[in-house]
C-alpha positions as CSV (number, residue, x, y, z in Angstrom):
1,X,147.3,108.7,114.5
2,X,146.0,105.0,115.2
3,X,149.2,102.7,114.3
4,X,145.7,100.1,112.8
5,X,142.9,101.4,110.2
6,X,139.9,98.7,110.5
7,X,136.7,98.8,108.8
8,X,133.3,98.6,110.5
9,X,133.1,95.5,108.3
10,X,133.9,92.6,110.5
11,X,137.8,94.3,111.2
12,X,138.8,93.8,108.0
13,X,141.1,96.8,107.1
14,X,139.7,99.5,104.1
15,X,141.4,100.5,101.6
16,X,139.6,104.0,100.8
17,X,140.5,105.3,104.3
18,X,144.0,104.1,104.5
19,X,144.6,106.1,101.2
20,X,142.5,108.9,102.9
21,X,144.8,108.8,105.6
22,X,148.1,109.0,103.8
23,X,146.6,111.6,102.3
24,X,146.3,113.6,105.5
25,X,149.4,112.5,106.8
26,X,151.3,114.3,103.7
27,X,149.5,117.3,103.8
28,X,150.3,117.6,107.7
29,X,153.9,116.7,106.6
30,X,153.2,119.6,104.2
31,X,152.3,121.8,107.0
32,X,154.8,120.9,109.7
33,X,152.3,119.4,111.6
34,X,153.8,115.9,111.8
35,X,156.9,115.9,113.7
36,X,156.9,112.4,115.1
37,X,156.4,110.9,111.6
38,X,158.8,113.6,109.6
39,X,161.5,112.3,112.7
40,X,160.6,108.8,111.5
41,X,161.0,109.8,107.4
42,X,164.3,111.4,108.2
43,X,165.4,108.1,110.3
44,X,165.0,106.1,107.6
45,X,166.9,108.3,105.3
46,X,164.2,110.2,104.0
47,X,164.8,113.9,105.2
48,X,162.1,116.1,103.4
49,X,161.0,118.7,102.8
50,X,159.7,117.9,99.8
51,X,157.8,114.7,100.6
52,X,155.8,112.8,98.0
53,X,152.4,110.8,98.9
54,X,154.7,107.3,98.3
55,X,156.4,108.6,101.1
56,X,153.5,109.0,103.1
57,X,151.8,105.3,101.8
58,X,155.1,103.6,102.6
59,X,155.2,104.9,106.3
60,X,151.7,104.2,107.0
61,X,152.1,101.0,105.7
62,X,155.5,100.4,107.9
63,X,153.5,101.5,111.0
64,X,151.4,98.6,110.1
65,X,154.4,95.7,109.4
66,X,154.3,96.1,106.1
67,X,157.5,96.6,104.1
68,X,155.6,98.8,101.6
69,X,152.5,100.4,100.5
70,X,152.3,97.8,97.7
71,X,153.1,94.8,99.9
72,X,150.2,96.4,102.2
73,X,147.8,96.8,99.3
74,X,148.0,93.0,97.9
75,X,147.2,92.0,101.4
76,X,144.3,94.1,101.7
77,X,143.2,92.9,98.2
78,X,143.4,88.7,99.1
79,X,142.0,89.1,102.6
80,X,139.1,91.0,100.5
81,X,139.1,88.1,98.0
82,X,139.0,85.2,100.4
83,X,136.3,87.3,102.2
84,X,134.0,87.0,99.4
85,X,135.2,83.8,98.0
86,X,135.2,81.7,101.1
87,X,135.6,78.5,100.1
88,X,138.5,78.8,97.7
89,X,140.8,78.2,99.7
90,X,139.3,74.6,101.0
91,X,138.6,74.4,97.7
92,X,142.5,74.2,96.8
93,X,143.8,72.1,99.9
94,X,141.3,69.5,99.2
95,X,142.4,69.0,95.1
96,X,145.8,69.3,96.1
97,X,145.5,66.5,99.3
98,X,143.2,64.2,97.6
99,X,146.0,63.7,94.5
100,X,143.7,65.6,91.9
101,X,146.1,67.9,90.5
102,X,148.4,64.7,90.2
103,X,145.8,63.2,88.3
104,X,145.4,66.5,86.4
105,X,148.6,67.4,85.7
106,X,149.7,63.5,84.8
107,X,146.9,63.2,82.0
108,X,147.4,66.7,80.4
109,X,151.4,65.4,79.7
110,X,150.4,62.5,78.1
């Protein structure tokens, strides 16, 4: 398996085929097809036989740096939000370095 899942959609990385892919990952598991990551499961103090699809989420997402499936999946989601929303994030620096939220935050305590 690939240790990166990109979309065709500018290399951004999708979510319906990484949870398609765990999903093949625990049935090989399953099956005693996947030796190399059942070696890795049972290094890291997971030693089976009766793996779980977290199981199979987490290691995918460690083969990609993550340190879990759920650190993996907020990423996924804010690249995905800045990708449609791309000028929030300006939109933030430039309130924060011009002194507007001062000015916010200083007039809502009075």
């Amino acid at each position: 398996m690939p240790a990166t899942n990109t979309s065709r959609h500018h290399g951004l990385l999708d979510l319906p085929s990484l949870r398609k892919r765990a999903k093949r990952l625990l049935k090989a598991l399953k099956n005693n097809e996947a030796d190399e990551a059942r070696a890795q499961l049972q290094a890291l103090g997971l030693p089976g036989p009766d793996y779980r699809l977290a199981d199979a989420q987490w290691l995918l997402a460690r083969e990609m740096g993550f340190a879990s499936w759920p650190k993996l999946i907020s990423h996924v989601d804010s690249i995905a939000f800045a990708a449609r929303h791309p000028g929030s994030q300006h939109a933030v620096k430039r309130r924060f370095s011009t002194g507007a939220a001062e000015t916010t935050s200083s007039t809502a305590c009075e």
